[in-house]
Each structure stands twice: as C-alpha cells, then as structure tokens.
SERO-4910 file (N, C-alpha, C, O; in steps of 0.05 Angstrom, whole numbers):
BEGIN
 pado doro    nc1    nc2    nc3   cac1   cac2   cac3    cc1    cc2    cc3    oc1    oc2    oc3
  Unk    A    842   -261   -623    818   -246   -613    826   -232   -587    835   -244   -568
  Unk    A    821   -208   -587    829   -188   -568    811   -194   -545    789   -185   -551
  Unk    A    808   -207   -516    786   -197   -495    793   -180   -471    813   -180   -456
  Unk    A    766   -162   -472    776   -142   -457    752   -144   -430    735   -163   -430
  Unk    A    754   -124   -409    733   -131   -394    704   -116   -402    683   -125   -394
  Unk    A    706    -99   -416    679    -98   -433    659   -123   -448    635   -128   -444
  Unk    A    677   -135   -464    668   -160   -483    663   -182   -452    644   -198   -449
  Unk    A    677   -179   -437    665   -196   -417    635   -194   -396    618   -211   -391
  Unk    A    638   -167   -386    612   -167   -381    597   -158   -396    586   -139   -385
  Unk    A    589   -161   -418    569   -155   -440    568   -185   -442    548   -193   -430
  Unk    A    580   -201   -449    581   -232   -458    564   -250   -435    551   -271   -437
  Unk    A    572   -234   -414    559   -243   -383    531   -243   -383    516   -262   -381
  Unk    A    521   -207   -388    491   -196   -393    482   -215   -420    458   -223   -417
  Unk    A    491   -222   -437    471   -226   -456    475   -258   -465    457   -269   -479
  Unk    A    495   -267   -458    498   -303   -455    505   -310   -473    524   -327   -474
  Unk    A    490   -296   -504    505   -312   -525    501   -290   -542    482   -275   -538
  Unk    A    521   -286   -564    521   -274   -582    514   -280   -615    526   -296   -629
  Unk    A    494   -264   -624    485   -248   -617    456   -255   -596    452   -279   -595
  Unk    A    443   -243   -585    424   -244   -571    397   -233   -579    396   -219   -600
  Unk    A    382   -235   -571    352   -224   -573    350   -201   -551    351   -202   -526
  Unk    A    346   -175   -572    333   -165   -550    302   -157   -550    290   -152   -570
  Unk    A    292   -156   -527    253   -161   -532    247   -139   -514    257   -139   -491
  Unk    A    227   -117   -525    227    -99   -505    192    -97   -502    176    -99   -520
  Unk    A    186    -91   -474    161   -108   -469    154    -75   -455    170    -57   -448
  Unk    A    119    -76   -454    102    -57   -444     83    -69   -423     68    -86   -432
  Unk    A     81    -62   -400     56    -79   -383     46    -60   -364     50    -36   -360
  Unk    A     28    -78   -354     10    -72   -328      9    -90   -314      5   -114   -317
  Unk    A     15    -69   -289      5   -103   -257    -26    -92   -249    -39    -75   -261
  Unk    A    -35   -109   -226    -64   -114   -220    -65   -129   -195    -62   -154   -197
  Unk    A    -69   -121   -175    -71   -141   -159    -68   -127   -128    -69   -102   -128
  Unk    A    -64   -138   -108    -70   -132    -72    -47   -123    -60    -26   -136    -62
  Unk    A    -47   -101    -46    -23   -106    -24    -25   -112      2    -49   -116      6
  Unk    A     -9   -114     28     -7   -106     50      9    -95     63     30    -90     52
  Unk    A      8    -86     92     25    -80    105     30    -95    130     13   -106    143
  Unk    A     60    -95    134     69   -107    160     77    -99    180     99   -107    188
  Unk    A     61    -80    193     70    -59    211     68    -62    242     50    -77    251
  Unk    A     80    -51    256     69    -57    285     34    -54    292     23    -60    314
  Unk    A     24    -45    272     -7    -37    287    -17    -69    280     -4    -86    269
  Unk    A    -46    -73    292    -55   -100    284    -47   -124    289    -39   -131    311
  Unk    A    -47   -140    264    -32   -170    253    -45   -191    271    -63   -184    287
  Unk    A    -38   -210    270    -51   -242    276    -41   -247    302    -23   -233    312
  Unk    A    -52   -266    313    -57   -280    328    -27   -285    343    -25   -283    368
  Unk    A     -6   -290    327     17   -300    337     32   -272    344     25   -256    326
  Unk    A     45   -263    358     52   -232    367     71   -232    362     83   -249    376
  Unk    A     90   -217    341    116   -206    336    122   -225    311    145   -224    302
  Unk    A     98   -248    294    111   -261    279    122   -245    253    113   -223    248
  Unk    A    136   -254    242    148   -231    218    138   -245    185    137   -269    181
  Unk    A    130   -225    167    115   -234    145     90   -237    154     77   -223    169
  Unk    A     79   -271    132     57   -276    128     36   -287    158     12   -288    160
  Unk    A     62   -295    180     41   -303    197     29   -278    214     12   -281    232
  Unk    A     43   -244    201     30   -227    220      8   -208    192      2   -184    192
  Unk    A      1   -222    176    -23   -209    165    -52   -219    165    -61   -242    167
  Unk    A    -67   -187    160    -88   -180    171   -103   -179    142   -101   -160    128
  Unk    A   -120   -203    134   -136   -205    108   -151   -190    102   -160   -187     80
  Unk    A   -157   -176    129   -184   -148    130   -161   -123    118   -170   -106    104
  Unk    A   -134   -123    125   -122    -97    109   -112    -93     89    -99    -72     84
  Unk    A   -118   -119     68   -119   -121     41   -129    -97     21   -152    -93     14
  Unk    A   -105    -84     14   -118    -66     -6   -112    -64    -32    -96    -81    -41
  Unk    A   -121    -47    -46   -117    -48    -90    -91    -42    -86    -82    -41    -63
  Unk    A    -72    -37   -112    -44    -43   -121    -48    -44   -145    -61    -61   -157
  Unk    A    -32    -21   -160    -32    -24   -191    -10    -12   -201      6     -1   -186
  Unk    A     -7    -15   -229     28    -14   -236     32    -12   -261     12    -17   -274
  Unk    A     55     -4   -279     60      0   -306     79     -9   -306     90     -8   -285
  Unk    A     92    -21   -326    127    -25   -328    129    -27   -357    111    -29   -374
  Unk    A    166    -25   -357    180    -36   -385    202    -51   -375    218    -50   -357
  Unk    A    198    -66   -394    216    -93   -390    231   -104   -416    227   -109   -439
  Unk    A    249   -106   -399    276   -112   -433    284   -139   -424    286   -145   -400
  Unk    A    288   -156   -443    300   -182   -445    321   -191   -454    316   -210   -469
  Unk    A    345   -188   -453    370   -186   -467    378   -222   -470    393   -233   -486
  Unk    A    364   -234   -450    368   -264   -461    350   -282   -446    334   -274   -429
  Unk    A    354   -315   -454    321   -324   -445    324   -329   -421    303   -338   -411
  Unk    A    353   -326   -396    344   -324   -366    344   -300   -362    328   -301   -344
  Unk    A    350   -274   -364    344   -256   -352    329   -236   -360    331   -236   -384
  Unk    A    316   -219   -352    304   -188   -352    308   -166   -330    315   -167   -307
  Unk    A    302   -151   -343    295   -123   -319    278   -110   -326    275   -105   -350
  Unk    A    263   -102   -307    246    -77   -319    253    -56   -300    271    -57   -283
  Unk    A    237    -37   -305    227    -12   -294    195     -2   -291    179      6   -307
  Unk    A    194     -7   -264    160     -1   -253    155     16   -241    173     20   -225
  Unk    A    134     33   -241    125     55   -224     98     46   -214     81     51   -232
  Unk    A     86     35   -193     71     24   -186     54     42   -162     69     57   -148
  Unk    A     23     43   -156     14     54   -128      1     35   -113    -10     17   -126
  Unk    A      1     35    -98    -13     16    -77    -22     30    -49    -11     49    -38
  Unk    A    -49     14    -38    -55     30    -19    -53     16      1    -63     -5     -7
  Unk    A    -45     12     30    -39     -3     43    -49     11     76    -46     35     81
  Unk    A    -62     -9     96    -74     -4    115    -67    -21    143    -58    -44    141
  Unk    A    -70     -8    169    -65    -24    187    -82    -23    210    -81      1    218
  Unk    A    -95    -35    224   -110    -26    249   -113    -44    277   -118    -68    277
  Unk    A   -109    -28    303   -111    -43    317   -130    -60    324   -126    -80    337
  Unk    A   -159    -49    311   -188    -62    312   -192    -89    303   -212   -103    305
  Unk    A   -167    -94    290   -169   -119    276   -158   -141    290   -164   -164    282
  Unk    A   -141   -139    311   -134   -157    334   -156   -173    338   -177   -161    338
  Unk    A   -155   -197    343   -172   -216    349   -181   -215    375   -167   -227    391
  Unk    A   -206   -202    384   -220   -199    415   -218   -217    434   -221   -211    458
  Unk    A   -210   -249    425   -209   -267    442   -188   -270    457   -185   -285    476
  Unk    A   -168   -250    446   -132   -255    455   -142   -241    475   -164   -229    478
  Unk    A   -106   -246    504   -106   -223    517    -84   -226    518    -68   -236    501
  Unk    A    -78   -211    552    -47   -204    550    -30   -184    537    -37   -161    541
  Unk    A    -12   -187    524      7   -170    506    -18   -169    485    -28   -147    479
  Unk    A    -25   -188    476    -44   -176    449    -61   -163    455    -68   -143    441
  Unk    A    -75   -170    477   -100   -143    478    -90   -115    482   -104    -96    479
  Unk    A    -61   -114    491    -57    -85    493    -57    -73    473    -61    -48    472
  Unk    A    -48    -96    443    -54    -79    427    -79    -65    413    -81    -47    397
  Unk    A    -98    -82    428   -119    -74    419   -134    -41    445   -151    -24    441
  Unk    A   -119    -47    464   -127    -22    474   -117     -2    466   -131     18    470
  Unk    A    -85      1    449    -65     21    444    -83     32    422    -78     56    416
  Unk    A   -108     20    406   -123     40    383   -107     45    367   -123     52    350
  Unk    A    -89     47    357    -79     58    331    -76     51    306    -65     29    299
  Unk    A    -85     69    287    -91     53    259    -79     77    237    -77    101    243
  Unk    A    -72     63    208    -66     85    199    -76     69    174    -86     47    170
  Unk    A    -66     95    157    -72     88    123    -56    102     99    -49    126    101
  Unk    A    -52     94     86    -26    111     70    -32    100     34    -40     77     29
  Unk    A    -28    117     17    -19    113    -13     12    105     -8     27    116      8
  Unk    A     19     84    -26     54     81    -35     55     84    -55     37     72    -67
  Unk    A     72    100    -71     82    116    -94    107     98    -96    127     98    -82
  Unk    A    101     83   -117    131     64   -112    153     69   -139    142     66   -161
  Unk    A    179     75   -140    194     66   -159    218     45   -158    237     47   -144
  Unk    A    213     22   -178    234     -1   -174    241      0   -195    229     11   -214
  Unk    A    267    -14   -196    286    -26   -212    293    -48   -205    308    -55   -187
  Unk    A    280    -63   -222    280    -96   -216    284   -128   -233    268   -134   -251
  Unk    A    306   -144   -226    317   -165   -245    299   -192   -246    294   -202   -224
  Unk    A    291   -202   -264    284   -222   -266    301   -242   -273    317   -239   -291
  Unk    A    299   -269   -258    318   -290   -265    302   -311   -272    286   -316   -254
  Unk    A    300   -329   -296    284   -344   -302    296   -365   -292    319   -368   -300
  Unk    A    284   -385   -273    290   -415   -270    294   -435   -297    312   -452   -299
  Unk    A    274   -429   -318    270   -444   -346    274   -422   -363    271   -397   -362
  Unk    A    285   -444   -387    288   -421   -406    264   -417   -427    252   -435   -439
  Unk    A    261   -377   -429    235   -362   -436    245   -346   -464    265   -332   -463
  Unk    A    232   -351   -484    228   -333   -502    212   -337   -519    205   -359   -529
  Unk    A    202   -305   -526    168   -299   -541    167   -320   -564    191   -321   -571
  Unk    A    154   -335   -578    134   -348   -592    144   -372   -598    139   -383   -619
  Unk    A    165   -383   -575    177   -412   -585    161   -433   -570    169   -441   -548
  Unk    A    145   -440   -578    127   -458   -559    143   -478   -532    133   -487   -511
  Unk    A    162   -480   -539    170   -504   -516    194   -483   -492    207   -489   -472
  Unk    A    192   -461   -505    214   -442   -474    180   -428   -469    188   -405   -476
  Unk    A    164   -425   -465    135   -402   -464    133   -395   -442    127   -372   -435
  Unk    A    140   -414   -425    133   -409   -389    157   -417   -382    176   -431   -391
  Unk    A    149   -398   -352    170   -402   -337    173   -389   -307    173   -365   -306
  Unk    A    175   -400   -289    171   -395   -249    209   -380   -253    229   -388   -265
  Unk    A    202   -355   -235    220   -332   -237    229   -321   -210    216   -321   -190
  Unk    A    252   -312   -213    252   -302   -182    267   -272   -189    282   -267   -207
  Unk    A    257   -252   -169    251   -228   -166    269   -208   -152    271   -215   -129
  Unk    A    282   -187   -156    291   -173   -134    307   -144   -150    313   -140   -174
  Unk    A    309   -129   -127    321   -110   -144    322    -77   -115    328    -77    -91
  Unk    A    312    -53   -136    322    -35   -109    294    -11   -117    284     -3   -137
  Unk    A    292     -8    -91    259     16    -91    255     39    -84    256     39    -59
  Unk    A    246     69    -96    244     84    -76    207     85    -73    189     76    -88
  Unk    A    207     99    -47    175     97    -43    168    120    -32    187    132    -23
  Unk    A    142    133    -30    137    152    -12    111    151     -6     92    147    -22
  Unk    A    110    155     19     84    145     40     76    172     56     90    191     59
  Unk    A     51    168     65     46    192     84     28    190     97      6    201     92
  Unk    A     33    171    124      9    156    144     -9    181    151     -2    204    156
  Unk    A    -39    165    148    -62    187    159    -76    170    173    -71    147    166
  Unk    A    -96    173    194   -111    167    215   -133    163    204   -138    177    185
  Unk    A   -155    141    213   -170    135    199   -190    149    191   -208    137    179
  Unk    A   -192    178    194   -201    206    199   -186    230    171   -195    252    164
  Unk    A   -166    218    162   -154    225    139   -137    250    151   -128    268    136
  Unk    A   -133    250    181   -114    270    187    -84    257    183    -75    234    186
  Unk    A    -71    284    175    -40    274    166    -28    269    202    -38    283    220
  Unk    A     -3    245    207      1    236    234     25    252    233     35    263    253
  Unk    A     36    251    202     73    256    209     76    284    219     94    288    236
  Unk    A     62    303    214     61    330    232     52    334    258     53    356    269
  Unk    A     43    310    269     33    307    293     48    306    316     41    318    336
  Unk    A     66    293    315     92    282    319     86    265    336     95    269    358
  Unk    A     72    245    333     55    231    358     80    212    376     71    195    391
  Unk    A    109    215    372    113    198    391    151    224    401    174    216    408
  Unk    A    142    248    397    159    257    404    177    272    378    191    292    384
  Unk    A    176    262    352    193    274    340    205    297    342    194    303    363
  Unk    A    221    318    337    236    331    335    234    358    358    240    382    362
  Unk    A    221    335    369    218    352    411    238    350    419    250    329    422
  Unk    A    253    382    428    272    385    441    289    370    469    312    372    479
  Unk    A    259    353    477    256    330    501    273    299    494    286    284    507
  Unk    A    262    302    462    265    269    457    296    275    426    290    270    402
  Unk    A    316    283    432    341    288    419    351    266    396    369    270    379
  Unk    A    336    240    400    345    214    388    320    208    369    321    191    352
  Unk    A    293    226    373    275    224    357    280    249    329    279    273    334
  Unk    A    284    240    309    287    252    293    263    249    270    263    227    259
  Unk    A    245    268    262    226    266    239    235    249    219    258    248    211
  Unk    A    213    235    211    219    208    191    215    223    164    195    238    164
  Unk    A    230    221    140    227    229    117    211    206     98    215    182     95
  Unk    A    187    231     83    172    217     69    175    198     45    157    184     36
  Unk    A    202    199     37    219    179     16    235    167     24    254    180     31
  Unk    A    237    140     26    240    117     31    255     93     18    237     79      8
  Unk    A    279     82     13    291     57      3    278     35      3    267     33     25
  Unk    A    274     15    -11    265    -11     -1    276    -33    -18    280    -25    -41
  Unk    A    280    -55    -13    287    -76    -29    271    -94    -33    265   -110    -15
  Unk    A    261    -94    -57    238   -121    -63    252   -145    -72    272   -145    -85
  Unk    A    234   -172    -61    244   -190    -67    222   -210    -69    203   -204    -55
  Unk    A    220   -233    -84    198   -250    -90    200   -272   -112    221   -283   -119
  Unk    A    183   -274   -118    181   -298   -142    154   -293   -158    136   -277   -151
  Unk    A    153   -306   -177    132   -302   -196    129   -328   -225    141   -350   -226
  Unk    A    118   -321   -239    100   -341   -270     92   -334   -280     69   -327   -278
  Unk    A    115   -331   -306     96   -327   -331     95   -343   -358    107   -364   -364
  Unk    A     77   -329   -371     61   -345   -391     59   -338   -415     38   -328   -422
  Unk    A     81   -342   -435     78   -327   -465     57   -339   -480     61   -360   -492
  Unk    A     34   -326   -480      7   -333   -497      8   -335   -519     -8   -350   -530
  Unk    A     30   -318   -537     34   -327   -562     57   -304   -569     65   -296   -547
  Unk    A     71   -290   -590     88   -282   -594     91   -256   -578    111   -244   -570
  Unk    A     64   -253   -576     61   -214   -566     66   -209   -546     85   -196   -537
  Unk    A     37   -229   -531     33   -220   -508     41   -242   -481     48   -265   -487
  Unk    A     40   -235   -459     58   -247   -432     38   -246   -408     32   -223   -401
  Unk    A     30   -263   -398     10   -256   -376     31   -265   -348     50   -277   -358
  Unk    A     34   -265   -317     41   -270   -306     28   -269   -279      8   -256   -273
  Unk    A     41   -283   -266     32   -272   -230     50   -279   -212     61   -301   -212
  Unk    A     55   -257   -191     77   -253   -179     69   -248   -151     45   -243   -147
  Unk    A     87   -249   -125     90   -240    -94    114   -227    -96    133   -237   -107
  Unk    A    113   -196    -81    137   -191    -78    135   -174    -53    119   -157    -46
  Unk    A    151   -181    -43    156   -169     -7    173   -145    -10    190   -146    -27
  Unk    A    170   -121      6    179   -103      4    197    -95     28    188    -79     44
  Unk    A    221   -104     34    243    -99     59    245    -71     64    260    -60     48
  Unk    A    234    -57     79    237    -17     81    257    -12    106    257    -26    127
  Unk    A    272      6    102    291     18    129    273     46    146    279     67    158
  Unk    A    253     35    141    233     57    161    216     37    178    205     16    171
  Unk    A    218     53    207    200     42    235    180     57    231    164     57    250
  Unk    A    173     74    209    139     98    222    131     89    194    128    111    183
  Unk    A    126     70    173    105     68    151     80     70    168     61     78    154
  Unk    A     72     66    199     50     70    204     45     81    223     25     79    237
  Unk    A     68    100    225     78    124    252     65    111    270     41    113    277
  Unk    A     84     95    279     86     78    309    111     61    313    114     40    300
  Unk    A    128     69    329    157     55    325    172     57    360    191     42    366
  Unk    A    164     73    374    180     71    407    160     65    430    148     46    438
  Unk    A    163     93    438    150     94    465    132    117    474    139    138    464
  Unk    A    115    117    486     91    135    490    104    167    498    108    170    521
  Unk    A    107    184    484    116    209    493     95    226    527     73    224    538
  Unk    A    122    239    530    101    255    552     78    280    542     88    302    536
  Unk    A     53    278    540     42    292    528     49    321    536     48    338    519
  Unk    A     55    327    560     57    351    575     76    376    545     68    397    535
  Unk    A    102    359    540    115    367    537    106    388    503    118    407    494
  Unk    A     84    373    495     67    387    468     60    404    484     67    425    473
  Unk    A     47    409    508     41    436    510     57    457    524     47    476    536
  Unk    A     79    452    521    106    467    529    120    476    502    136    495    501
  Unk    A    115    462    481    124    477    462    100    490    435    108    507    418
  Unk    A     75    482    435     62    490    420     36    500    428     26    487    447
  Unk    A     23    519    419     -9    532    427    -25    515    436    -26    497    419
  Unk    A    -42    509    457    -56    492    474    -77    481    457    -90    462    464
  Unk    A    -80    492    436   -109    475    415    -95    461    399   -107    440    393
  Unk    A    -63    465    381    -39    447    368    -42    413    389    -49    389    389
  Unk    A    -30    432    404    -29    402    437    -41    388    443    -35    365    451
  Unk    A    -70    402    439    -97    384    448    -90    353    426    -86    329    432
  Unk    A    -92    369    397    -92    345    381    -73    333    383    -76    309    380
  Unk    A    -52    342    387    -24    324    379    -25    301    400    -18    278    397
  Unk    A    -36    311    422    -43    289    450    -66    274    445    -69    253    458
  Unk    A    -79    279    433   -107    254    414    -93    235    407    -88    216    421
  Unk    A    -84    238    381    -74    225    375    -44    207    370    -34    190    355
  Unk    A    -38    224    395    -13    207    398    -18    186    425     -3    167    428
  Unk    A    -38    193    443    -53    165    462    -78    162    458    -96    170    472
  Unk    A    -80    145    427   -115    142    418   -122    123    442   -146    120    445
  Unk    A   -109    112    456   -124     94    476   -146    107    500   -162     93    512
  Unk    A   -141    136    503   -164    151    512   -190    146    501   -209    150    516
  Unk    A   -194    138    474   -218    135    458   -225    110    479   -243    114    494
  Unk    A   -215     90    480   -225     70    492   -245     70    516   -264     56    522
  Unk    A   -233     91    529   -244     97    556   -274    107    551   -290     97    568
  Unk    A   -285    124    531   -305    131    524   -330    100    524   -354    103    520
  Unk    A   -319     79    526   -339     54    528   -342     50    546   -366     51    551
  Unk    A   -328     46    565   -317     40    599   -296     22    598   -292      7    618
  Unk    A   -284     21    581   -257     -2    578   -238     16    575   -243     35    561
  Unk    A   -213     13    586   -188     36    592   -170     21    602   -171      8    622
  Unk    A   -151     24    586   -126     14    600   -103     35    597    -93     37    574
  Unk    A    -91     52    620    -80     72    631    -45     64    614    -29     47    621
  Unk    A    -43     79    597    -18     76    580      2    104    593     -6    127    592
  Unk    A     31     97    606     44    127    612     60    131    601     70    114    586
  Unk    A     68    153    604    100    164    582    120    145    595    125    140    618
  Unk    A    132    133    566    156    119    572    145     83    565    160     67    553
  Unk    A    120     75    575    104     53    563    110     36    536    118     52    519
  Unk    A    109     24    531    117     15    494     96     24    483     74     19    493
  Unk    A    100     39    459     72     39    444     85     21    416     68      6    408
  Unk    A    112     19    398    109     -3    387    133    -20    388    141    -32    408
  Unk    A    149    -19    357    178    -48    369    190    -32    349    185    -30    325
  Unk    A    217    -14    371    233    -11    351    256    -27    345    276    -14    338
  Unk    A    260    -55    346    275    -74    338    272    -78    314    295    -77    305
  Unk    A    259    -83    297    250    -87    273    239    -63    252    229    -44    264
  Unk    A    239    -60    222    226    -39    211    192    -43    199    178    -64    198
  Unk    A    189    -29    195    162    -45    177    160    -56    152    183    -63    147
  Unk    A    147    -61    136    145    -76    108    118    -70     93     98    -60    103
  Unk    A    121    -78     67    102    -81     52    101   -101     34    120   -113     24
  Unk    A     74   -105     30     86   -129     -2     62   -123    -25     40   -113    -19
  Unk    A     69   -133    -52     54   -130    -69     50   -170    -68     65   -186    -79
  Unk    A     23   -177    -50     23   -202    -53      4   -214    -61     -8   -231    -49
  Unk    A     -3   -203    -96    -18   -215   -113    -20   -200   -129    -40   -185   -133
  Unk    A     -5   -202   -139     -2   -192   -175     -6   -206   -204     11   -221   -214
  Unk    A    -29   -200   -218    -38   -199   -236    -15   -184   -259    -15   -159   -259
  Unk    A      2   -197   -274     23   -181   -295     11   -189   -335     -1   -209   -343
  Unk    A     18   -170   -346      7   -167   -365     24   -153   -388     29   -129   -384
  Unk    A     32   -162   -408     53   -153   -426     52   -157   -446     51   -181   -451
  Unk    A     53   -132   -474     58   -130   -493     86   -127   -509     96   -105   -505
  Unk    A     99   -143   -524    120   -141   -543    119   -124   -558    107   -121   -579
  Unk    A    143   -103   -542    136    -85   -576    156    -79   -597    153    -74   -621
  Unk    A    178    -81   -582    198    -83   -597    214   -108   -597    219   -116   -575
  Unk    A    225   -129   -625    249   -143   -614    270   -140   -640    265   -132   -663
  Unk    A    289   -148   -631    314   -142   -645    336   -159   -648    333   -180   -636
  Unk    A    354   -156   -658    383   -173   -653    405   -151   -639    415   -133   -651
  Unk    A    411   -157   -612    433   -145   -595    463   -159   -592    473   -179   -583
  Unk    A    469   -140   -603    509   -151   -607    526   -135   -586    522   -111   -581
  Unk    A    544   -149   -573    565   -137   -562    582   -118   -579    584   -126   -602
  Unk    A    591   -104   -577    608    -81   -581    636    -87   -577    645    -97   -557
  Unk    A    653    -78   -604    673    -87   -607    689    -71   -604    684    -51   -616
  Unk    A    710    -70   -590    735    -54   -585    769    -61   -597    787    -46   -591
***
C-alpha cells in the first residue's frame, strides 16, 4: 500500500474510512455584547465578562452550513448580524474617581456587525445524527472572522467621519483612519442536541478577539479641538468638536468636569471585543453520505 501525504491528511480530516459525511442547514438566535472602552462594570479595566453592561445587551442572528466529515469534528460557515451597544450612562453613579470620569467623558456609541466566520467544531463526545447513545455533546469553538461595523452616536450620527480623536489630521501623523472591515478570531464553547435523525438544536458563547481600538471610536487621547477648525469650515468643526468632547453636554446640568487636549479619553493598550453570548442554534440534515479518501 502506497502512503502518500494526501492519504494522510485526508485520513487525519475524516478519522476513519470510509466516513460520514452530514451536511447540515441552520439558524442562530440569541444576544450579543460589546467590550469596549465606553461603560462596563464596576471593576475598571476588567477584561471580558467582569466588564459587561447587561443594559447593552442586544439581538444577534445568524444562518450557517455545516459539514461533518466525522463524529469529533465539523465546520461550518456563518454569516451572522448582530447589534451591539456601549454607553457611558451606564457606569454605576455610586463609583468615583477613575470611574466617574467615565461617566463624565459621555460617550456612547452603537453599531450593526455584519459578521463572516469560518469556524471548527471539536466535539469533546462522540456525535452523530440518529444514533441514540453519540446524540449530545459539549463542543469547543474557534476559527477566523471578517466583520464590518460603523459606530454611530446615540443620535444615529455616523462618528468615523468625525474623526473625533484626531484621525487623519495632519497634527496627529500616528492617527490613521480606522477601516470599516475588520479580522477577528472567535473562540468559545457550546451543546448540542440531536433530537432525532434530522434535526440538531444547540447553545453556544462565543467571544469575539478584534485587532481594532475604535469598534466604539474611542481608543487615545482627547484631540485639540482648535486644530478641526484649522483644517475644515467652522460649522464641519463645530460638530466634529461636539462630539469628539461630549463631556460639554455634562456641563449643561451644572456638573462639568474640564477634559484638555492630550487628557485620556480611552486605553489604547488593549483592543475592543465582541461576543455572541447566547446563542440559540438550530439545524437541519440535509444531506448525508459516505465520504472516501481519494486514491493516488
């Protein structure tokens, strides 16, 4: 018997020969959030679940296809949207200190995610359609994403043309405009449930790792507003200086706290995130077959 490195990684992908292959149709259902500098809990700079905000819980929905080439693994392919929110209003009033500044800094945003993944499933137990004793099985998740976002103010004005923290101001040389498409790496775990030969119900968390600091255009330091009106028409300026120190709004109560160019407005040590962290999964069998390696 001849082996070549073809017959090897095919033998790898599909475990045993011949194999099953099962090709599946679904829908997700369920919540996202965001983990962005605006907002978050109580604990300041925690990363993940201890910096979300239950009030910026929003819908999340999704399609996929999913192939099974054997009973630990899958992949699918999802095109999912989700709407995801952040605000400084949601800071807890009792804090102060560093946290209340965030709550004086005002800034909030809101965005659609247009998501595309490519993503592996690894079954802990072994799963396949209508054998009663493989039916379920706790899974773990990961794979590669593109996304595209486009933060707006809670006013539905677009921010990324705003350039609220300097972008592609001849002043600020290291600020370069953030592009609206995006990489991300999801990663998580999940459970599912073969109901009977067809159909597949599941539910999943999956965290979204992004190489972008502006999912909620807020990532350095307070620009000098002056400098918007050195390069653009004085009514451009007016706004771009709104909303790039919403903490002027504050002042309109009698509470103000005097933010200057150069000030932190957020953390560019870290990027931001997202997650799909409650998913409702749902799947129909529509095709299965017998899959053979290929002989050379």
């Amino acid at each position: 018997m001849r082996i070549t490195i073809n017959s090897i990684l095919c033998g790898l992908l599909l475990g045993s020969f011949p194999a099953i292959a099962q090709l599946e149709a679904g829908f997700t259902l369920g919540v996202a959030n965001a983990f962005t500098d605006l907002g978050g809990g109580k604990d300041l700079g925690k990363f993940g679940i201890k910096d979300l905000d239950i009030a910026a819980t929003r819908p999340a929905l999704g399609g996929f296809l999913r192939q099974t080439p054997n009973a630990f693994f899958s992949w699918r392919l999802q095109l999912s949207l989700a709407w995801i929110t952040a605000d400084d209003d949601f800071v807890p009033s009792y804090l102060s200190g560093a946290h209340l500044a965030r709550w004086y800094r005002n800034q909030d945003f809101k965005t659609a995610i247009i998501e595309l993944a490519f993503l592996g499933e690894f079954n802990i137990l072994r799963f396949e359609h209508g054998r009663y004793r493989y039916r379920h099985t706790p899974y773990a998740v990961g794979g590669f994403a593109l996304f595209w976002f486009d933060p707006r103010a809670r006013d539905g004005t677009r921010l990324k043309p705003l350039r609220t923290e300097g972008q592609g101001l001849p002043q600020y040389p290291d600020r370069k405009p953030y592009a609206s498409i995006q990489p991300a790496i999801p990663l998580g775990f999940g459970y599912k449930y073969n109901i009977n030969k067809s159909w597949t119900i599941g539910f999943e968390m999956v965290f979204k790792f992004t190489f972008t600091d502006y999912l909620d255009d807020v990532s350095k330091t307070y620009p000098d507003p002056a400098y918007y009106y050195e390069e653009f028409p004085e009514q451009q300026a007016q706004v771009m200086d709104a909303y790039s120190n919403r903490w002027k709004e504050r002042c309109e109560t009698g509470d103000c706290v005097m933010f200057k160019p150069g000030d932190q407005r957020g953390d560019p040590t870290d990027f931001d995130h997202y997650g799909f962290l409650g998913m409702i999964t749902i799947s129909y069998l529509v095709k299965q077959g017998k899959l053979y390696c290929p002989k050379f």
